[in-house]
C-alpha positions in Angstrom: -39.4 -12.9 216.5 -36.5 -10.7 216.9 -36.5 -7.3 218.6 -34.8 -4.0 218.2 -34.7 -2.1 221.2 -33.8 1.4 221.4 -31.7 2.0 225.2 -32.3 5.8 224.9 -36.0 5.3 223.7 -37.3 8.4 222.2 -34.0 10.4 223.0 -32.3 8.1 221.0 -29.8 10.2 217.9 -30.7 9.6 214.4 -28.0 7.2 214.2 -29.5 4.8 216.2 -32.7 5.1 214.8 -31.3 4.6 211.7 -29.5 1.6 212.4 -32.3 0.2 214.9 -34.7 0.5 211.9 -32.8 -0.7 209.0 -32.0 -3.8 211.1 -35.2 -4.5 212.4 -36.7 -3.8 208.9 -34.4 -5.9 206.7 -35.0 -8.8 209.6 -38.7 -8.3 209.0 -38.2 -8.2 205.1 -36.2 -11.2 205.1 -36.9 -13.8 207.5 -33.7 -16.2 206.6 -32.1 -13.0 208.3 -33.1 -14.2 211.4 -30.9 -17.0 212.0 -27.8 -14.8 211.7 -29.8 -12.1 213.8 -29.5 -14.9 217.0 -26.3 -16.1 216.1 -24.2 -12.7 216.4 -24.7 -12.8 220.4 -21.9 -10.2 220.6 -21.8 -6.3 220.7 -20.4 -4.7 217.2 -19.8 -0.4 217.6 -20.3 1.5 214.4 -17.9 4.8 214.6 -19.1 7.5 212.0 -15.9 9.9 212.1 -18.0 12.8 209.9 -21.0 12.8 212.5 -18.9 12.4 215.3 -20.9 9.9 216.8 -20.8 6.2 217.8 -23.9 3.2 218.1 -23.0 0.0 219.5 -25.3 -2.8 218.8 -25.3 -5.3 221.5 -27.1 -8.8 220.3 -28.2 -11.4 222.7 -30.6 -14.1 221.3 -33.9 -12.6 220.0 -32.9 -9.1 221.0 -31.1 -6.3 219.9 -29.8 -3.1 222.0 -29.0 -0.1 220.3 -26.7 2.1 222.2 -25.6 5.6 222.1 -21.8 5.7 221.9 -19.4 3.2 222.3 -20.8 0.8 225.1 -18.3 -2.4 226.6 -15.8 -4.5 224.8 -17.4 -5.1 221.2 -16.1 -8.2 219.0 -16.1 -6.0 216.2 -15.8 -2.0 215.8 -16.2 -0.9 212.4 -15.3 3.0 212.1 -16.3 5.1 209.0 -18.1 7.9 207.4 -21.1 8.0 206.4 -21.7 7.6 203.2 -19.2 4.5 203.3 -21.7 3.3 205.8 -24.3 3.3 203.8 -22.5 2.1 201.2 -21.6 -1.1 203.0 -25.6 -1.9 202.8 -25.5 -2.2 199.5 -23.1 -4.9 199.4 -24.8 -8.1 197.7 -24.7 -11.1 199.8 -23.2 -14.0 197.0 -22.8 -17.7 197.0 -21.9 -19.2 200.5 -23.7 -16.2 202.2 -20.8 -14.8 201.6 -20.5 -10.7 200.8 -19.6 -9.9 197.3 -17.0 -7.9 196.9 -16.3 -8.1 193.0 -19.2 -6.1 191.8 -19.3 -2.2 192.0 -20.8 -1.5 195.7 -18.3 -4.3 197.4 -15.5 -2.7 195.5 -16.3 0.3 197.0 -15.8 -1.4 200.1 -12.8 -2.8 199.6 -11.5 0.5 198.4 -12.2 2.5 201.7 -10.5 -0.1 203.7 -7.4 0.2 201.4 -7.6 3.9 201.6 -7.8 4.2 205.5 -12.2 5.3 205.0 -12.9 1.8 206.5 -10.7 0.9 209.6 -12.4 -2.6 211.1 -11.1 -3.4 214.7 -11.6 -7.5 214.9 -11.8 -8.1 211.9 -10.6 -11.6 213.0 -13.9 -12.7 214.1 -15.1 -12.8 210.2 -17.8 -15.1 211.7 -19.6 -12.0 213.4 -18.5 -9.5 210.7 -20.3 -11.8 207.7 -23.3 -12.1 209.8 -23.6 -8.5 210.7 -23.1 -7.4 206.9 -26.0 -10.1 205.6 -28.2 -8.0 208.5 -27.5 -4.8 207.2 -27.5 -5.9 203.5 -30.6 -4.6 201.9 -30.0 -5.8 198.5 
């Protein structure tokens, strides 16, 4: 079974518990998760410009580190505020597992990145980026 683990433990910021638990929730929720949970095998930094603070989520096999700040070379580094953050979870996962980005919530998506909201360094490895928005996906 997967595992969320938090590297500052009980220090950790409410970002990373936030993150840490919505991941290791919707994994719990939603076991077909779990295949794309042991496939990312690559670090992915989430950069909230309005909180001013930085998580990177390093995934190797069964486990997941969450991290305070941006930690090595990530694959992916998705920078944001946060209410497009949590917008992004409300992205519905359509045919393909792909993300749907014709109803309302993946519009809204689609209309931070246009307006400079959503920058996405790497966005070349759509691989890692399609499995990391199925994790965070909660509906």
């Amino acid at each position: 079974m997967p595992e969320v683990v938090l590297a500052s433990g009980d220090e950790a910021s409410g970002l990373a518990n936030m993150l840490g638990t919505l991941l290791a929730q919707n994994v719990e929720r939603h076991p077909e998760k779990y295949r794309d949970f042991r496939k990312v095998n690559a670090s992915v930094v989430f950069d909230i410009t309005d909180l001013g603070s930085a998580v990177t989520l390093s995934f190797a096999g069964d486990t997941c580190t969450v991290h305070e700040g941006a930690v090595g070379r990530p694959r992916v580094r998705l920078r944001t505020d946060s209410a497009t953050l949590m917008g992004m979870s409300q992205v519905r996962i359509g045919a393909l597992g792909l993300p749907n980005y014709i109803d309302p919530a993946g519009r809204a998506v689609l209309q931070a990145m246009a307006r400079g909201k959503l920058r996405i360094q790497g966005i070349r490895h759509l691989v890692t980026l399609n499995r990391v928005t199925r994790l965070f996906s909660v509906v």
